[in-house]
BAFIGU-745159 format. One line per field, with one value per residue (C-alpha): residue number from 0; x, y, z. Coordinates in Angstrom, 1 decimal. Example, Ala and Ser with C-alpha at 12.3 -4.5 7.8 and 13.67 -1.06 7.14 Angstrom:
n <- 0 / 1
px <- 12.3 / 13.7
py <- -4.5 / -1.1
pz <- 7.8 / 7.1
END
This chain:
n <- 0 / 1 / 2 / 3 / 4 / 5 / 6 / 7 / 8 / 9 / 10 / 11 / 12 / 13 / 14 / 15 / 16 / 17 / 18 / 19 / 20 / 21 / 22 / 23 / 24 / 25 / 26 / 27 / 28 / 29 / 30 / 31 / 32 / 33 / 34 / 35 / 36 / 37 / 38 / 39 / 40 / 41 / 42 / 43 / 44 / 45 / 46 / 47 / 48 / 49 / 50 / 51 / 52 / 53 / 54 / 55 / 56 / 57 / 58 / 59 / 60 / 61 / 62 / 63 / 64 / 65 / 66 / 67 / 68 / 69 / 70 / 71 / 72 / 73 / 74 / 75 / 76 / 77 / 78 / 79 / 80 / 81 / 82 / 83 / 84 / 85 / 86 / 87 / 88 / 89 / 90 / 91 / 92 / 93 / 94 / 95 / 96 / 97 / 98 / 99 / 100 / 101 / 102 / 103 / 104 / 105 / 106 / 107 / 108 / 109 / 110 / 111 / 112 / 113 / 114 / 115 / 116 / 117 / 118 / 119 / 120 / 121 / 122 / 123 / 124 / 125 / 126 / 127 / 128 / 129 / 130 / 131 / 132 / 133 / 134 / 135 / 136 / 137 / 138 / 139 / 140 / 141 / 142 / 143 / 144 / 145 / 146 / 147 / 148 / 149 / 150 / 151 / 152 / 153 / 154 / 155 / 156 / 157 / 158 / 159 / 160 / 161 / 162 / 163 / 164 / 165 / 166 / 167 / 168 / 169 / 170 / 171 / 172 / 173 / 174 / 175 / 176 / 177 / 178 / 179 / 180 / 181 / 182 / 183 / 184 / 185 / 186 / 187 / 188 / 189 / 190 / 191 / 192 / 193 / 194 / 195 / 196 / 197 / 198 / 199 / 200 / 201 / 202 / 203 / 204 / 205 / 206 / 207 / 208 / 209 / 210 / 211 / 212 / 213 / 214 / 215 / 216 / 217 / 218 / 219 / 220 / 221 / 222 / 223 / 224 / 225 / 226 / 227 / 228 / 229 / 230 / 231 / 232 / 233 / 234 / 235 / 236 / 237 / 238 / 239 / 240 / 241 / 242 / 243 / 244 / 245 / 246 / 247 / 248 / 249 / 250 / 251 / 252 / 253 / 254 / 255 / 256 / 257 / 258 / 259 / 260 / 261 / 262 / 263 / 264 / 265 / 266 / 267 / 268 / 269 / 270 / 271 / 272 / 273 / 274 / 275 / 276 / 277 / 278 / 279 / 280 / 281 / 282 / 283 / 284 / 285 / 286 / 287 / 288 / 289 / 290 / 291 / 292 / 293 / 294 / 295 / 296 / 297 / 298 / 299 / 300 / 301 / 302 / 303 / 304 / 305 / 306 / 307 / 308 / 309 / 310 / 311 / 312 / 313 / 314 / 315 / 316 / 317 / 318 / 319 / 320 / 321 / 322 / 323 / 324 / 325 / 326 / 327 / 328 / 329 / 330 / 331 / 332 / 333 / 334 / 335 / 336 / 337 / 338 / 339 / 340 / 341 / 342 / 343 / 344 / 345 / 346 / 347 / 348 / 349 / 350 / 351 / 352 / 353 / 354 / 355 / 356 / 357 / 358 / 359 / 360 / 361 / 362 / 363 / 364 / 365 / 366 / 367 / 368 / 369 / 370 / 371 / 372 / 373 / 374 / 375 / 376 / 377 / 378 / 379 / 380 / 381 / 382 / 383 / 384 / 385 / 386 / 387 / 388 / 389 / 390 / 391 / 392 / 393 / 394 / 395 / 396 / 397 / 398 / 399 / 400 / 401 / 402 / 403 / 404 / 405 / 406 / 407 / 408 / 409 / 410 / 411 / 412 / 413 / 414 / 415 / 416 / 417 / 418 / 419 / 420 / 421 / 422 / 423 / 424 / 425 / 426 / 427 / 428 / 429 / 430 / 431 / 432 / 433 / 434 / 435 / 436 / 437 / 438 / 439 / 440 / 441 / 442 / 443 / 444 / 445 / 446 / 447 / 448 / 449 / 450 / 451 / 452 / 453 / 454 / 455 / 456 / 457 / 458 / 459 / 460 / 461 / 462 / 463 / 464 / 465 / 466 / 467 / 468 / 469
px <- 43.9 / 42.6 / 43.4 / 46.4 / 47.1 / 45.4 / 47.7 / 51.3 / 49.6 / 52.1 / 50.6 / 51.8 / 51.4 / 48.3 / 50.7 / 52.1 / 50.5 / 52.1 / 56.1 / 56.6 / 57.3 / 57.1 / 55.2 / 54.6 / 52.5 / 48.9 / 49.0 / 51.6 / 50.2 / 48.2 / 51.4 / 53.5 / 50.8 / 50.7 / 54.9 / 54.7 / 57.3 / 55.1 / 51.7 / 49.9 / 50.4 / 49.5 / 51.0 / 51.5 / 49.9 / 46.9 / 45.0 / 46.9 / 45.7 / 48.5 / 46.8 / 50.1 / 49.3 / 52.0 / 53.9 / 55.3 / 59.1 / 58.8 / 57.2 / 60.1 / 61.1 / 58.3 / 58.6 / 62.0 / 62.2 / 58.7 / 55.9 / 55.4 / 53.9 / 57.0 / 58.6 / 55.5 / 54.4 / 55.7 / 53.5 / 50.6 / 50.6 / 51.0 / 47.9 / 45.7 / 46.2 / 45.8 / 42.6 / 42.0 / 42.3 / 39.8 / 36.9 / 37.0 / 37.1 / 34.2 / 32.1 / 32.7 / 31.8 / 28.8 / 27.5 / 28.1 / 25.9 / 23.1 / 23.6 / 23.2 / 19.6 / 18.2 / 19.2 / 17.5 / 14.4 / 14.0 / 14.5 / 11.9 / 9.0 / 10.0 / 9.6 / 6.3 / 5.1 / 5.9 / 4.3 / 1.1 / 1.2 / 1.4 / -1.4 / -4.0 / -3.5 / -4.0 / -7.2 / -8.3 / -8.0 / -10.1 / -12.8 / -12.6 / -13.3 / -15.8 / -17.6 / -16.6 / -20.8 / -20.7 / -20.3 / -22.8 / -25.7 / -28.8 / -29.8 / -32.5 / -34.4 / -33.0 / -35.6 / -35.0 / -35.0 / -31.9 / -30.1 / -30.6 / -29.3 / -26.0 / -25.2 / -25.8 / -23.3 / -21.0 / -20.7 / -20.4 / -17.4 / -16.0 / -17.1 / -13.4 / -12.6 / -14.0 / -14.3 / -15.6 / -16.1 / -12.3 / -11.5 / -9.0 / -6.6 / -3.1 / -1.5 / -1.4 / 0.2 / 1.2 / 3.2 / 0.5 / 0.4 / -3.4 / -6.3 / -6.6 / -9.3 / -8.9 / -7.5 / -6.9 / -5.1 / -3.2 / -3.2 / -2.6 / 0.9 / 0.7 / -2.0 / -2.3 / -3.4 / -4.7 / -4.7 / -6.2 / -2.3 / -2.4 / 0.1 / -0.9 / 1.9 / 2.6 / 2.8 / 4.3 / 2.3 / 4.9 / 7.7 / 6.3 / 3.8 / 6.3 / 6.4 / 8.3 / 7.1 / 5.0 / 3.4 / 2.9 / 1.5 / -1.8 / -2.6 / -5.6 / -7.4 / -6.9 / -10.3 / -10.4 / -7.8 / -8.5 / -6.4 / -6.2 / -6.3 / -4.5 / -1.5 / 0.8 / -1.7 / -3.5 / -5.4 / -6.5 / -9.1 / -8.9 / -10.3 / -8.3 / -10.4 / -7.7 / -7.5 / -4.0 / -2.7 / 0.3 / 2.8 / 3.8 / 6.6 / 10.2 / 10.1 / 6.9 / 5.3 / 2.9 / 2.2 / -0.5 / -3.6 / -6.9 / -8.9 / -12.4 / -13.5 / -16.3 / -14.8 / -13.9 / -13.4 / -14.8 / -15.2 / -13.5 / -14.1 / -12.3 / -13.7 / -12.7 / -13.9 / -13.5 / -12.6 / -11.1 / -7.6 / -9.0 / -9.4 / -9.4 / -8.7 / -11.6 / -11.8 / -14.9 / -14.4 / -17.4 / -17.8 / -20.4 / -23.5 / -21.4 / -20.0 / -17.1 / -15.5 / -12.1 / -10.1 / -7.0 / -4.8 / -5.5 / -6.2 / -9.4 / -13.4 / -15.4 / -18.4 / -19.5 / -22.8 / -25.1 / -25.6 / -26.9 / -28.0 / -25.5 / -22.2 / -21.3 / -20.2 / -20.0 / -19.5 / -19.2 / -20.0 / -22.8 / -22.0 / -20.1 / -23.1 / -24.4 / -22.6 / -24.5 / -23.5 / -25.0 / -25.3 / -25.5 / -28.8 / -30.4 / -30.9 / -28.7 / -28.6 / -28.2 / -26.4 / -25.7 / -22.6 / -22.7 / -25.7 / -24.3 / -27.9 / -29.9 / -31.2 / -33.3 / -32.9 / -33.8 / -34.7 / -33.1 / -35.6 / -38.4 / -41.9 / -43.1 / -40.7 / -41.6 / -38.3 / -35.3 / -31.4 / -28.4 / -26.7 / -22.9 / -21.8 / -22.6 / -21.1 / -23.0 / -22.9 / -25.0 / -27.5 / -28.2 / -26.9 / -26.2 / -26.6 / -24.9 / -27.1 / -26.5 / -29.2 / -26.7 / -29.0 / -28.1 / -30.6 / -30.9 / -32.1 / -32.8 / -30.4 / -32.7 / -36.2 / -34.8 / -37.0 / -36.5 / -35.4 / -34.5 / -32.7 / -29.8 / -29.4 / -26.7 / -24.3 / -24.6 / -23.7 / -23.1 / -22.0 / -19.6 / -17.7 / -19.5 / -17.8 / -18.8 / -17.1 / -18.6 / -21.6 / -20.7 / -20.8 / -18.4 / -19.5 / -17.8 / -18.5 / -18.4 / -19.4 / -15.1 / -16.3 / -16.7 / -19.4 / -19.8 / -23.3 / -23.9 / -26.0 / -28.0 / -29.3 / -29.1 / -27.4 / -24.4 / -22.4 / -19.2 / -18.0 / -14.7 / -13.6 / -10.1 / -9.5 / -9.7 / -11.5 / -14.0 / -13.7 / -12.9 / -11.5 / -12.4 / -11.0 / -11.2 / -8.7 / -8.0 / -9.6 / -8.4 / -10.0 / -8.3 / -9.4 / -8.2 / -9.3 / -9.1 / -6.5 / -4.1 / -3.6 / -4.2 / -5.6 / -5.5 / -8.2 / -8.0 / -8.8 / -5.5 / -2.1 / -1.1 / 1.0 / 1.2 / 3.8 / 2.8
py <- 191.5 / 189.2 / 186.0 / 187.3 / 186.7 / 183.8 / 182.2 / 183.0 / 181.1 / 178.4 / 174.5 / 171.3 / 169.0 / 166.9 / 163.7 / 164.4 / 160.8 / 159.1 / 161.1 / 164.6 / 166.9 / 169.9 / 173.1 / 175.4 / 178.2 / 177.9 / 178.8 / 176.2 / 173.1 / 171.6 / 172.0 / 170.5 / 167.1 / 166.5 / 165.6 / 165.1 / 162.3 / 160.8 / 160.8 / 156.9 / 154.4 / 150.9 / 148.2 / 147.6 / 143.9 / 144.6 / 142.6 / 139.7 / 140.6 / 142.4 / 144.8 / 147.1 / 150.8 / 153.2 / 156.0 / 156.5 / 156.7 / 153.6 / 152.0 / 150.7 / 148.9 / 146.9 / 145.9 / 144.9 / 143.4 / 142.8 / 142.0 / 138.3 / 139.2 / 140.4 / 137.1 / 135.5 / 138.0 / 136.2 / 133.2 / 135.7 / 137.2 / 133.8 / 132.5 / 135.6 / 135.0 / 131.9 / 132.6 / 134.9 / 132.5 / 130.2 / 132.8 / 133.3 / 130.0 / 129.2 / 132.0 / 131.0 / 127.4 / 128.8 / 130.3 / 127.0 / 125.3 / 127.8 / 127.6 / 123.7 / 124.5 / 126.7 / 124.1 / 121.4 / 123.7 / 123.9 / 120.3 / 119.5 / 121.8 / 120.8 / 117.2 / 117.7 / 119.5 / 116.8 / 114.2 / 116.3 / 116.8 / 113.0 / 112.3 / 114.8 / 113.3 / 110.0 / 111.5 / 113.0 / 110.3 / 107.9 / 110.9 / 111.0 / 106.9 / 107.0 / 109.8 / 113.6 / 114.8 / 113.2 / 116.8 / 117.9 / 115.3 / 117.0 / 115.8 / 113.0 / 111.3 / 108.0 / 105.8 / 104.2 / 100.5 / 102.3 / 103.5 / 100.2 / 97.8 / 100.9 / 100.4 / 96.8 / 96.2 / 99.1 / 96.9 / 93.9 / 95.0 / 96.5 / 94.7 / 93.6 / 97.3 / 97.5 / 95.0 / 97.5 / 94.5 / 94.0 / 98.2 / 99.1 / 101.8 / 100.7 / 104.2 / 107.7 / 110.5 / 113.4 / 117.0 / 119.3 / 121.4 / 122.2 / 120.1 / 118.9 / 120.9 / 119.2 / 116.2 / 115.8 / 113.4 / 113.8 / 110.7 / 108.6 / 110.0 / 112.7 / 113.4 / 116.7 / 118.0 / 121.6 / 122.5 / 125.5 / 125.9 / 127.2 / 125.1 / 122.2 / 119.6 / 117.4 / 113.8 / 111.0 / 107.7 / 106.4 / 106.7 / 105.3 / 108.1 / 110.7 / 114.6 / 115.9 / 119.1 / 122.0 / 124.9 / 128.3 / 131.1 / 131.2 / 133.3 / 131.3 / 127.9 / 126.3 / 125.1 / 122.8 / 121.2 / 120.7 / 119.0 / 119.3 / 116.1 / 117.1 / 119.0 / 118.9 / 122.0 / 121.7 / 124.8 / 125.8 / 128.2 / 129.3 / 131.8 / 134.9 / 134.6 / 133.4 / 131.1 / 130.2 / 127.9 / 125.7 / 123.9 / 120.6 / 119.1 / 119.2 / 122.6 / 123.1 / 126.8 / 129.2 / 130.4 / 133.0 / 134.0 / 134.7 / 136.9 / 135.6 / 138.5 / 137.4 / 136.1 / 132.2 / 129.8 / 126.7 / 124.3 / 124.1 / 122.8 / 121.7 / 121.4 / 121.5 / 123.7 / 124.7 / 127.5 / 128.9 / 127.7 / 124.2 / 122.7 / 125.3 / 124.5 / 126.2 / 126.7 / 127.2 / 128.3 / 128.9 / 131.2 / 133.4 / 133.5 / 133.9 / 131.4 / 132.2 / 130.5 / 131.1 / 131.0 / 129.2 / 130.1 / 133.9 / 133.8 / 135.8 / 135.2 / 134.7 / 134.4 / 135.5 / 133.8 / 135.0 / 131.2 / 131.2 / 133.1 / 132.1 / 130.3 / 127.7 / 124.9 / 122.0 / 121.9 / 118.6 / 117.2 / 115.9 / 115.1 / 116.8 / 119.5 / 120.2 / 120.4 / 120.8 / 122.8 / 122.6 / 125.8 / 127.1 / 128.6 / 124.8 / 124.4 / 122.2 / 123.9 / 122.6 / 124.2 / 124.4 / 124.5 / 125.9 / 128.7 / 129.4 / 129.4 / 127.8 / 124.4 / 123.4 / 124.0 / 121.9 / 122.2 / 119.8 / 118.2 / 115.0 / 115.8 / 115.3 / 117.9 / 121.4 / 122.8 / 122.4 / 121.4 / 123.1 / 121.5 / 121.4 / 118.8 / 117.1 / 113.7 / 112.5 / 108.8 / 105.7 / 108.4 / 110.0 / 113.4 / 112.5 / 115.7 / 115.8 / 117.9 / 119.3 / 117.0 / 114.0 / 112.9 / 112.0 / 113.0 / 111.4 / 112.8 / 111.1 / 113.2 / 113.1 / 114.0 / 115.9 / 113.9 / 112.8 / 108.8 / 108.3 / 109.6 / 107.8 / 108.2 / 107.2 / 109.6 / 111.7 / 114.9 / 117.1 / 115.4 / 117.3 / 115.4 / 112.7 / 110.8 / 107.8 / 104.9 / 102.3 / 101.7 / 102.7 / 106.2 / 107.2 / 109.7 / 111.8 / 113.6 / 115.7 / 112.6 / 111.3 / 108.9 / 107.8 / 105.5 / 103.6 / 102.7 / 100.2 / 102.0 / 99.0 / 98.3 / 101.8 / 100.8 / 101.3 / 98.3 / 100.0 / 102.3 / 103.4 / 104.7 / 105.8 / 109.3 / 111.7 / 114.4 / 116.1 / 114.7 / 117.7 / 116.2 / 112.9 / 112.4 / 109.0 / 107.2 / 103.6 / 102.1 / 103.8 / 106.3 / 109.3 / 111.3 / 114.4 / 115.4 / 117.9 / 115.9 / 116.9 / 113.4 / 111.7 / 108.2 / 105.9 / 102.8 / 99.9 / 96.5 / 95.2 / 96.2 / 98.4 / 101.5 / 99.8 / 100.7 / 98.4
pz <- 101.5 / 103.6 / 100.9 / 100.5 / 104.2 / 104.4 / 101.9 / 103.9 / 106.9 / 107.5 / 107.9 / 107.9 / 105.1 / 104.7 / 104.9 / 108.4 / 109.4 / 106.8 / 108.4 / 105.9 / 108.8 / 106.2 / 106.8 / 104.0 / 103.5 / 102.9 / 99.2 / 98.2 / 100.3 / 97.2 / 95.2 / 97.7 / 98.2 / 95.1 / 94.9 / 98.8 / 99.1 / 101.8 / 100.0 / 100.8 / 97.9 / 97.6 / 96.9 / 92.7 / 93.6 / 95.7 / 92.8 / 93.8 / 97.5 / 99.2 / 101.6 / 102.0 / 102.1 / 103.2 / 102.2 / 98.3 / 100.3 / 101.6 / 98.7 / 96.9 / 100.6 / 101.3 / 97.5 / 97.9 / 101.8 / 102.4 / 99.7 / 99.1 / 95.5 / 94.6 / 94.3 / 92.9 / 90.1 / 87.2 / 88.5 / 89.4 / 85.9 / 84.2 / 85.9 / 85.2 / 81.4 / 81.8 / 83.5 / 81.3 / 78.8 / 79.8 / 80.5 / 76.9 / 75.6 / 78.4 / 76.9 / 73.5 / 74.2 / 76.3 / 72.9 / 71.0 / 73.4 / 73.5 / 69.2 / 69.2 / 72.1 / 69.6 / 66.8 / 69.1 / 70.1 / 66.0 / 64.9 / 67.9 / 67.0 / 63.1 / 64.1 / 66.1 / 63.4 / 60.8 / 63.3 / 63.5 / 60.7 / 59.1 / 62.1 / 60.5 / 57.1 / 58.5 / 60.1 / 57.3 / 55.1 / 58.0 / 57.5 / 53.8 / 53.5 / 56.3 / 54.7 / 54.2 / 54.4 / 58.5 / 59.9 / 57.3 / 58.7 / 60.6 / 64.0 / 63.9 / 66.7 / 67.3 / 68.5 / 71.8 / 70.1 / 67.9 / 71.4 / 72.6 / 70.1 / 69.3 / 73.4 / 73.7 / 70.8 / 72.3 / 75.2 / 73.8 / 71.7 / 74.8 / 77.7 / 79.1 / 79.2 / 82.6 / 85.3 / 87.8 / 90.9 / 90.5 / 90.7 / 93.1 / 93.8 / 92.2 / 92.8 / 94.3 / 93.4 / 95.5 / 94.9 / 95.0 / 98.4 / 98.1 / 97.1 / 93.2 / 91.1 / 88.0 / 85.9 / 82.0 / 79.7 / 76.5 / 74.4 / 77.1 / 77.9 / 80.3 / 82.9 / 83.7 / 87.1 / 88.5 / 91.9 / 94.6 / 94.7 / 91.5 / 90.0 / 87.1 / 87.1 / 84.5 / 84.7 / 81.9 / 82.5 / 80.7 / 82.9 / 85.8 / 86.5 / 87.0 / 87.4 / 84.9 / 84.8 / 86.8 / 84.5 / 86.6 / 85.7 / 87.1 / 90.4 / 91.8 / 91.7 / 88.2 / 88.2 / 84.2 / 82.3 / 78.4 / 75.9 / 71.6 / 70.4 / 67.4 / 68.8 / 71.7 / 73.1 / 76.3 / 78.3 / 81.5 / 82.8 / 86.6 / 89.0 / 87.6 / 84.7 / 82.6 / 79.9 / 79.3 / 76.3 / 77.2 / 74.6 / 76.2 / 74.0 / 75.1 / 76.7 / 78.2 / 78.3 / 78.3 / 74.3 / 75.2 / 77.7 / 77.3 / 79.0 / 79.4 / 82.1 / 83.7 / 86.7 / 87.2 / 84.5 / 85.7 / 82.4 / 78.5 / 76.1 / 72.8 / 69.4 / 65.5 / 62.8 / 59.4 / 57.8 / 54.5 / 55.7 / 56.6 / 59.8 / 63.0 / 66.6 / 68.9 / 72.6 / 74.7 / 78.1 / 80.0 / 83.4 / 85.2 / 82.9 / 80.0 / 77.2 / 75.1 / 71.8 / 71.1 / 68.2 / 69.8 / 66.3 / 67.1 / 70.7 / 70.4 / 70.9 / 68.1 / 70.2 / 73.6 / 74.5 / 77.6 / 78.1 / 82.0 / 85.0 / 86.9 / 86.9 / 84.5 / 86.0 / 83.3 / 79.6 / 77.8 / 73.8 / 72.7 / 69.4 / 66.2 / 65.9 / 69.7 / 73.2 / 76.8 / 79.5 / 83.4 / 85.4 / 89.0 / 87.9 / 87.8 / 84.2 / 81.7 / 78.2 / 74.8 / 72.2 / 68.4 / 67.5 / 64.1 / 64.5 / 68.5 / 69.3 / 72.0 / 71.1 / 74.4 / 78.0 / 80.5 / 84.1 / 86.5 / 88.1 / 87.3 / 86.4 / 89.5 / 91.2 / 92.4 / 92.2 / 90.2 / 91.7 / 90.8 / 88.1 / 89.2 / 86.5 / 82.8 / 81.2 / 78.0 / 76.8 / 75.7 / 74.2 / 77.9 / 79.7 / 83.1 / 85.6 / 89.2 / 91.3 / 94.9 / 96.2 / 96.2 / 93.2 / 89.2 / 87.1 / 83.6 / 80.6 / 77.0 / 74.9 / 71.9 / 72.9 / 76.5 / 78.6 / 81.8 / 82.2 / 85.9 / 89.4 / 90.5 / 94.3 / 96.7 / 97.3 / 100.6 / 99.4 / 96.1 / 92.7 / 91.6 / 88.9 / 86.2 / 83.0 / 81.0 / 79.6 / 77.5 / 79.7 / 83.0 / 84.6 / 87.1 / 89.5 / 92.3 / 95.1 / 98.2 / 100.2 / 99.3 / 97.3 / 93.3 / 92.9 / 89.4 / 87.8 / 85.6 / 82.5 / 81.5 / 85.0 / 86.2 / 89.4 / 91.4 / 90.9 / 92.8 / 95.4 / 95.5 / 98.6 / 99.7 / 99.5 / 102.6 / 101.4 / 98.3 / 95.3 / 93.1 / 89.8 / 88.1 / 84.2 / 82.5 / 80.1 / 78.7 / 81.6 / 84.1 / 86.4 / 87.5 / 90.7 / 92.8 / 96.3 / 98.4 / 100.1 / 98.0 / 96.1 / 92.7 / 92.5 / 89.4 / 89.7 / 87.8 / 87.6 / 86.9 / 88.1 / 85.7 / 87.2 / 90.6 / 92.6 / 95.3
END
C-alpha cells in the first residue's frame, strides 16, 4: 500500500539542470532518464580534447555551430593512425635492438671465454715446460746464503723497476664520498676501489684512469678487494659479512654472494686448485676468528677454519703450498694449503719482548713476512725457519697496510703516510706524504703504487710521469 503510493508521487526529472521541465510519477522516473532528451553527453571528440558537456538536445548544435574538432576530425583521425602507426613500428624496432643486446651480451662472454680460455692453455703449456711436479715439491729450508744470492739477482734483474728517491704523486683520483677501504688491480687494466660508502668503483688505467663503472650491492664498508687472475672475476668481502663475486667485462655485475657469517670480512684471498674437472678457482675470505675456502664455481665453503681468537685482519701467499694470515689476537699464522692445517704460529713480538702487538697487516717477499703492528713498528720474520730478523720503526702510529715489490716494502699507516724500506739495508729510503688522512688501502702494480685514505682520494706514485694529469 504504502509502495504503491509512493510510486504515483509526482517529481521532476533528474535532468532538470540540464532544461527537461518534465514531472512524472515516481515509478516511471528511471524510465523516463533513461530516453530523457536532456540527459548530459559529451562531446564525440573529447579524445581530441574538446571539454563540451551538455545536454543530448543540444548535442548535434554545438557539433554543427560550435566544436572545432568537428572541422578537424579527418586530420585528427589521420594523425592517430598515424601515431598509431609508429608506436608499433617503435616497439617492434625496440625488440630488434634488445635481440641484437642479447646477441652482443653472447658473442662477448663467447669471446672472453675463448680469450680465457687460449690464456690458460698458454699457461698451462709455460707449467708443463717449466715442470708439471712444481705444485707437487715439499717445503725445504732455504739457507739464508740461498735467500741471499735469489734476492740479490731479483734485484739486479729488476732494479729500474723502482727508483723510489724520484717517487712522487702523478695523480689523484676522487668519486668516492667516504674514505677508501681497499684497492686491487686486474691485469693492469682496471683498479678497483672499495669505500666506508659502500660502493667499489671501477677504474680503466687505460683510458686515462677513468670511472667507468660503480658496483653496488653491499650495505656497509667494503673492507678487501680480490682479483682471479685467470678470469674477468674480482670479489669483495665487507662488514655485512658478505662475500660477493662480480663479473667485470662489458656489463659489469654481481654473479652471486656468499655468506661468510661471522661478522666482517676484512681480507681474501685467491688461489688455484685441482680437481677431477682440472683447474678450480678458490676463495678464502677470512673474518672474526674464523677462515673460510670457497669454491667460487659453486659458491660454497669447502672449509671453515677456527684460524684465530680474534679478528682476521690480513691474509696474503706465501708460496704455491702455504699462505699466512695476521690477527687482532697478536699472532701471525701459517697455513697449509693442501691439509688446511696449522703449520706454525707466531707471536708478534722479538725475543726480548714481554708482550706481543696486534698484528693488523701481512705482505710476504724476498723470503721474509713483514708484520704491521699497532705499535707503529714492522716486525720481520724469516719465512723459513719463523724466526725473528728485525723491527723497522718510524711510523707514528698503526701500520695498517704492507706490500712488497722487488726489494722494497711499502708500508702505510694511520700516521697519513707510506713510507718505503729498502730490503737490503732495512731502511726507509722514502716517505711519501700527501694525503690528508689514514691510510686505509695500499695495492701495488707495475711500478706504481696505489693508496686510499680516509680523505676520500686515490693516489698513484711513480717515478715517472706516467698517468699524470698535471
Amino acid at each position: 500500500m504504502v509502495n504503491a503510493v509512493i510510486g504515483e508521487l509526482p517529481v521532476h526529472c533528474g535532468y532538470k539542470n540540464y532544461g527537461c521541465e518534465i514531472v512524472v510519477p515516481y515509478s516511471d522516473l528511471v524510465a523516463h532518464m533513461s530516453s530523457c532528451a536532456y540527459h548530459p553527453v559529451q562531446c564525440p571528440h573529447h579524445s581530441f580534447g574538446c571539454a563540451w558537456k551538455g545536454a543530448a538536445n543540444e548535442l548535434n548544435a554545438h557539433i554543427t555551430h560550435r566544436c572545432v574538432f568537428e572541422q578537424l576530425k579527418e586530420y585528427l583521425h589521420k594523425t592517430e593512425q598515424q601515431i598509431s602507426h609508429f608506436k608499433h613500428t617503435i616497439e617492434q624496432q625496440s625488440q630488434e635492438i634488445n635481440k641484437l643486446k642479447r646477441s652482443l651480451q653472447e658473442v662477448s662472454v663467447h669471446y672472453h671465454i675463448w680469450y680465457w680460455n687460449i690464456f690458460k692453455r698458454i699457461s698451462d703449456a709455460c707449467h708443463q715446460r717449466h715442470g708439471e711436479d712444481d705444485e707437487e715439491r715439499p717445503l725445504k729450508a732455504v739457507s739464508s746464503q740461498e735467500r741471499s744470492n735469489t734476492s740479490h739477482v731479483a734485484e739486479h734483474e729488476t732494479s729500474t723497476r723502482w727508483k723510489v728517491h724520484e717517487m712522487k704523486c702523478v695523480r689523484t683520483l676522487w668519486g668516492h664520498v667516504r674514505g677508501v677501504t681497499a684497492l686491487n688491480v686486474w691485469h693492469s687494466t682496471y683498479l678497483l676501489s672499495g669505500s666506508h660508502d659502500t660502493k667499489i668503483r671501477l677504474w680503466d688505467l687505460s683510458r686515462d684512469c677513468k670511472c667507468v663503472a660503480q658496483l653496488e650491492g653491499h650495505r656497509v664498508t667494503v673492507w678487501s678487494i680480490e682479483t682471479d687472475p685467470h678470469s674477468p672475476t674480482v670479489f669483495s668481502g665487507a662488514g655485512d659479512g658478505a662475500v660477493k663475486v662480480w663479473r667485470i667485462d662489458d656489463t659489469p655485475r654481481c654473479e652471486a654472494t656468499m655468506q661468510h657469517g661471522d661478522g666482517k670480512v676484512y681480507c681474501l684471498l685467491w688461489t688455484g686448485g685441482q680437481s677431477d674437472q682440472g683447474r678450480q678457482s678458490l676463495l678464502y675470505s677470512g673474518a672474526y676468528r674464523t677462515l673460510k675456502l670457497w669454491d667460487v664455481s659453486s659458491h660454497t665453503a669447502v672449509v671453515s677454519l677456527d684460524a684465530h681468537q680474534d679478528c682476521i685482519w690480513g691474509i696474503k701467499s706465501t708460496g704455491p703450498d702455504t699462505f699466512v694470515t695476521a690477527s687482532e689476537d697478536r699472532t701471525v699464522a701459517v697455513w697449509d694449503k693442501r691439509h688446511h692445517s696449522l703449520v706454525k704460529r707466531i707471536h708478534n713480538k722479538e725475543a726480548h719482548e714481554r708482550e706481543s702487538a696486534r698484528a693488523l697487516s701481512v705482505a710476504v717477499g724476498g723470503g721474509y713476512i713483514y708484520v704491521g703492528s699497532d705499535d707503529c713498528k714492522i716486525r720481520v720474520f724469516d719465512q723459513h725457519n719463523f724466526e725473528h730478523v728485525t723491527t723497522l720503526t718510524g711510523h707514528h702510529w698503526e701500520v695498517w697496510q704492507l706490500g712488497f715489490s722487488e726489494g722494497y716494502l711499502f708500508s702505510g699507516s694511520f700516521d697519513h703516510t707510506v713510507r718505503v724500506w729498502e730490503q737490503k739495508t732495512w731502511t726507509c729510503v722514502k716517505t711519501l706524504a700527501g694525503h690528508n688522512g689514514y691510510i686505509h688501502a695500499l695495492t701495488i702494480d707495475k711500478g706504481t703504487l696505489f693508496t686510499g685514505s680516509g680523505d676520500k682520494s686515490i693516489k698513484l706514485w711513480r717515478s715517472d710521469d706516467l698517468y699524470s694529469n698535471f
